[in-house]
C-alpha positions as CSV (number, residue, x, y, z in Angstrom):
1,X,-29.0,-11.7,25.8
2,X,-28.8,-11.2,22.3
3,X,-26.2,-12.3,19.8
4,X,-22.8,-10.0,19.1
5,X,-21.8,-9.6,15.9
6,X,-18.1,-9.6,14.8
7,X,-16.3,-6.7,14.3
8,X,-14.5,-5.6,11.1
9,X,-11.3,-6.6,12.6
10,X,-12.3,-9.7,13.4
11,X,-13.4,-10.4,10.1
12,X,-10.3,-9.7,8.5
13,X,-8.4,-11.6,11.2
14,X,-10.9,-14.6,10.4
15,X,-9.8,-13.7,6.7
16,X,-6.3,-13.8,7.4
17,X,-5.9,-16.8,9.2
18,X,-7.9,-18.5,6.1
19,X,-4.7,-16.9,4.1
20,X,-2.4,-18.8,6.5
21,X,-1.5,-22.1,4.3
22,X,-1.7,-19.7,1.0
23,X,1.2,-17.6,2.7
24,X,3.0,-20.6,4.1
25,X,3.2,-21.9,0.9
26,X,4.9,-18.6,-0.6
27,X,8.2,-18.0,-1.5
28,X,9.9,-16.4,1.5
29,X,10.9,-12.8,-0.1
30,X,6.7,-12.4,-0.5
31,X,5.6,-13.7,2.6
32,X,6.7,-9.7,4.1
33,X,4.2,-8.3,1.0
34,X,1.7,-11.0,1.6
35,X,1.5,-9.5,5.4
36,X,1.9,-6.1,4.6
37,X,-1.2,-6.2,2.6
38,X,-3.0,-7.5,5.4
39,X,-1.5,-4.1,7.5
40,X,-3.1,-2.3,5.0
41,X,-6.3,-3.7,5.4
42,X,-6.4,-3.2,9.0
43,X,-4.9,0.1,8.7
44,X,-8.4,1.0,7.2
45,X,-10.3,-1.2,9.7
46,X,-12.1,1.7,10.9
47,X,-13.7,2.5,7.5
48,X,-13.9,-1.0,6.6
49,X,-16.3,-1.6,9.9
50,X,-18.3,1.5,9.2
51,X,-19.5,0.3,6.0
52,X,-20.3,-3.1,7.5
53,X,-20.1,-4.8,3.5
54,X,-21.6,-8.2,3.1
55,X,-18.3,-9.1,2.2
56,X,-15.5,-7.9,4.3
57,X,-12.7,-8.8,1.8
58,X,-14.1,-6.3,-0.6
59,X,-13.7,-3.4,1.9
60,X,-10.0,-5.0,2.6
61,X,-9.2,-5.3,-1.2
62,X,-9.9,-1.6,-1.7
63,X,-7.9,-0.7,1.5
64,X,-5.2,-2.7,0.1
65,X,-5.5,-0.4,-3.3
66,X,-5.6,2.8,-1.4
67,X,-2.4,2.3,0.1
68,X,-0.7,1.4,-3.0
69,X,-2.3,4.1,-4.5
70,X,-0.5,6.3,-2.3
71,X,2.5,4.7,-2.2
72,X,2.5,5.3,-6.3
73,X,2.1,8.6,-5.9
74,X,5.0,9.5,-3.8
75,X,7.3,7.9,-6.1
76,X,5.9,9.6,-8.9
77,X,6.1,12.9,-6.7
78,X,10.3,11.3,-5.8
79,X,10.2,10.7,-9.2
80,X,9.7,13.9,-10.8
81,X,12.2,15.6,-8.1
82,X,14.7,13.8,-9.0
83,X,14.4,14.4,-12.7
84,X,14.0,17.9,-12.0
85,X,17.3,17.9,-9.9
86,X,18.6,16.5,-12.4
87,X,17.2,18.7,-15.7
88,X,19.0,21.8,-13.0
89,X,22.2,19.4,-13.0
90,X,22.2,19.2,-16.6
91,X,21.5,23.2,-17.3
92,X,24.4,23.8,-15.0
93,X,26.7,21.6,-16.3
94,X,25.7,23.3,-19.9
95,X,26.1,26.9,-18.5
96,X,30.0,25.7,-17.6
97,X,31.0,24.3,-20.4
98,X,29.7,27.0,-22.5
99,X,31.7,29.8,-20.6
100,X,34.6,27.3,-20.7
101,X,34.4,27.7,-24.9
């Protein structure tokens, strides 16, 4: 029988557990971020093994980006409802006190 070759996954489990003394080493408080970049990367795993890169981190690098890219742009999109709530506050409160002069 022929040789298997690893999966994606595999190769960013092999990747992660290269990580290990690098996290270890961390302060606590970014030991969470250090894993939840790793989540990330495996929450693209099915892309990542599709393109089958030389290099897995690369693939796992751009998941990583992806996600934060994302992430971005919901609290720009929070972001600019809350200053628009806000700028509707404001007028409001203007609308009032003009009446009240």
């Amino acid at each position: 029988m022929g040789r298997t070759n690893p999966t994606y996954r595999d190769a960013l489990r092999a990747i992660e557990e290269r990580w290990t003394e690098f996290r270890r080493v961390l302060r606590r408080r970014d030991q969470p971020r250090f894993d939840q970049l790793f989540e990330y990367a495996r929450e693209h795993a099915d892309a990542g093994g599709l393109l089958n890169h030389q290099n897995p981190l690369l693939p796992a690098l751009l998941s990583v980006d992806l996600e934060q890219e994302a992430r971005l742009d919901a609290h720009e999109e929070r972001l600019e409802e809350l200053e628009a709530a806000l700028d509707e506050r404001d007028g409001r409160e203007a609308d009032l006190r003009e009446r009240d002069e």
